[in-house]
ZAFILO-811299 format. One record per residue (C-alpha): residue in one letter; x, y, z. Coordinates in nm, 3 decimals, padded with zeros to 5 digits. Layout:
N
{res->A; x->X; y->Y; z->Z}
...
//
This chain:
113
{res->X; x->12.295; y->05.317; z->07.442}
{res->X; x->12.561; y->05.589; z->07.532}
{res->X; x->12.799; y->05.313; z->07.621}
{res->X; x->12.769; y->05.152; z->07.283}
{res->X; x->12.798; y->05.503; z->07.107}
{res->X; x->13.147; y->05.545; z->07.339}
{res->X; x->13.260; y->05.256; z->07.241}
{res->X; x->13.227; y->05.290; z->06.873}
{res->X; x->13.371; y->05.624; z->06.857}
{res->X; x->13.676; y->05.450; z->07.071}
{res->X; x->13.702; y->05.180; z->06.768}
{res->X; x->13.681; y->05.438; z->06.473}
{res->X; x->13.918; y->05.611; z->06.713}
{res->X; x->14.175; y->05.322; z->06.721}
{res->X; x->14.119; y->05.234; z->06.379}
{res->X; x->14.212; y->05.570; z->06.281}
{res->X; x->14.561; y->05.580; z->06.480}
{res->X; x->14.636; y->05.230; z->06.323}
{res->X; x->14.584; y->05.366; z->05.969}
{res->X; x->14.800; y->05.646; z->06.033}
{res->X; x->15.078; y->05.434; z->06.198}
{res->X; x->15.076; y->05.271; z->05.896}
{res->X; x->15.093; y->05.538; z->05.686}
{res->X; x->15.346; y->05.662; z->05.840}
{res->X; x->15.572; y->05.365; z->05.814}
{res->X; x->15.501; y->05.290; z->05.444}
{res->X; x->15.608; y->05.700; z->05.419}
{res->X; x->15.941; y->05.614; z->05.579}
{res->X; x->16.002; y->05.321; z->05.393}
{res->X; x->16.004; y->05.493; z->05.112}
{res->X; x->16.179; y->05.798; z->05.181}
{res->X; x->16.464; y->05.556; z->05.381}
{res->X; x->16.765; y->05.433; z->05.199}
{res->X; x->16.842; y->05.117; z->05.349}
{res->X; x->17.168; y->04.875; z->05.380}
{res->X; x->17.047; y->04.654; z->05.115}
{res->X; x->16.868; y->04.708; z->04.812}
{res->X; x->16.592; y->04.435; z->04.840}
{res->X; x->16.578; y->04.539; z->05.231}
{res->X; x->16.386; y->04.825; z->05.140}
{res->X; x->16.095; y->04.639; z->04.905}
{res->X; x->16.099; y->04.349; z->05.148}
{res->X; x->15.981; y->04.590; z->05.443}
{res->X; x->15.720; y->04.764; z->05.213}
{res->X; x->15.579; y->04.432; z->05.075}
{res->X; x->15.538; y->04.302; z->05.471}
{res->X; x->15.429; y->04.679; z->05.604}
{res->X; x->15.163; y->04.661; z->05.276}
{res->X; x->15.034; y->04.320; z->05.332}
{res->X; x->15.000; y->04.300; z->05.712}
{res->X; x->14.913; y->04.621; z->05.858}
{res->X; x->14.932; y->04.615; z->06.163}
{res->X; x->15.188; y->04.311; z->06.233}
{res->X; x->15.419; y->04.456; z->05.961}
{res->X; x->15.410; y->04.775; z->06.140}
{res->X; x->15.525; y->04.689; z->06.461}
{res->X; x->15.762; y->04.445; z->06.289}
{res->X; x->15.871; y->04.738; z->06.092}
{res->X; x->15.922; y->04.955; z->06.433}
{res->X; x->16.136; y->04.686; z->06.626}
{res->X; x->16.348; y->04.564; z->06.361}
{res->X; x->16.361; y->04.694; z->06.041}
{res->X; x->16.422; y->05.119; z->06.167}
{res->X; x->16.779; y->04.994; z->06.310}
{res->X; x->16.853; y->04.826; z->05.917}
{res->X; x->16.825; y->05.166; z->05.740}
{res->X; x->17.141; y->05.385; z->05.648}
{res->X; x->17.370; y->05.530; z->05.991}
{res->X; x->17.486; y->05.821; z->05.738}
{res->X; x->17.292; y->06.048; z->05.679}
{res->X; x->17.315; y->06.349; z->05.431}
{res->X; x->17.495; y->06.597; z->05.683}
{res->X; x->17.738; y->06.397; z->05.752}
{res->X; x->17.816; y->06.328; z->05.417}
{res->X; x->17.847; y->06.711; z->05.292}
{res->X; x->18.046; y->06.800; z->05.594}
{res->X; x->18.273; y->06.517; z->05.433}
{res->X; x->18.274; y->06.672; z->05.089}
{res->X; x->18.335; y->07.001; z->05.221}
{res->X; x->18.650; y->06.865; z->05.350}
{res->X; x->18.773; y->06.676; z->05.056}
{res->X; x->18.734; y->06.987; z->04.880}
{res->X; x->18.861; y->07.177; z->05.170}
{res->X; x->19.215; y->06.963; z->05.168}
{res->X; x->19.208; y->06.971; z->04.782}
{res->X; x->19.231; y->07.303; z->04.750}
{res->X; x->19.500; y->07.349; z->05.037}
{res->X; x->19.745; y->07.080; z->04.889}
{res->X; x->19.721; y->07.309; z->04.516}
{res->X; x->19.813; y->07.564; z->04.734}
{res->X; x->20.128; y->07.407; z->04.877}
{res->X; x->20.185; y->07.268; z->04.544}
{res->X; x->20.184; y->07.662; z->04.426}
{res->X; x->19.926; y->07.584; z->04.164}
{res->X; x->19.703; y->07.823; z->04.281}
{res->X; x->19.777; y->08.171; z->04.504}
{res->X; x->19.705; y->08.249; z->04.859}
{res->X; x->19.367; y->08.520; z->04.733}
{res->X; x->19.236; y->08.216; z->04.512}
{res->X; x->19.261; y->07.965; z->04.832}
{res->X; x->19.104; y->08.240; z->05.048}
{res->X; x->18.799; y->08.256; z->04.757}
{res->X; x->18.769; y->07.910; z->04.759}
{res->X; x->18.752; y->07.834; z->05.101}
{res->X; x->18.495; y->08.094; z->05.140}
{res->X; x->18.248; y->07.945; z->04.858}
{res->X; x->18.301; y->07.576; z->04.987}
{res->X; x->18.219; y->07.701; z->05.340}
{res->X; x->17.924; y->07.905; z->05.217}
{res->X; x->17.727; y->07.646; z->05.059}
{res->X; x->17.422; y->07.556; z->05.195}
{res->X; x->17.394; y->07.840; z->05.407}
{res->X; x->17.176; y->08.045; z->05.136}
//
């Protein structure tokens, strides 16, 4: 009797992890931006459908077909732009040497707040 008892707390057990696997993956589907447009309903139509299949279908192949870029990346990039904006009105004379320095200092402020 003990045995049986063990073993269906081990199933409710597994069944538990499963559902939040899945959760999980229909979580990051969602929050993921992905190469393709369609990509991205495709994976939460399979994930949806076939739990636990789409899952680990979902973990081998469809993780490596999200975005590479991610948000960091991209600000440091704007701050840049910006950055070399600013310096070429400054060689152009357009602006003065304080309002470069006041510049600079906001671009390379934000997000630090």
């Amino acid at each position: 009797m003990e045995m049986i008892l063990g073993l269906g707390l081990f199933l409710y057990a597994v069944i538990f992890g499963v559902f939040i696997l899945w959760l999980w993956a229909l979580i990051d589907i969602i929050t993921s931006k992905f190469e393709e447009g369609l990509t991205q309903v495709v994976w939460l139509l399979v994930v949806f459908f076939l739990p636990f299949l789409g899952v680990i279908l979902y973990l081998l192949i469809g993780k490596s077909m999200k975005k590479v870029a991610d948000s960091v990346t991209e600000d440091l990039n704007q701050k840049y732009d910006h950055l070399s904006k600013i310096k070429e009105l400054l060689d152009n004379g357009a602006i003065s040497q304080e309002e470069f320095d006041t510049e600079k200092e906001k671009i390379l402020n934000q997000g630090t707040k």
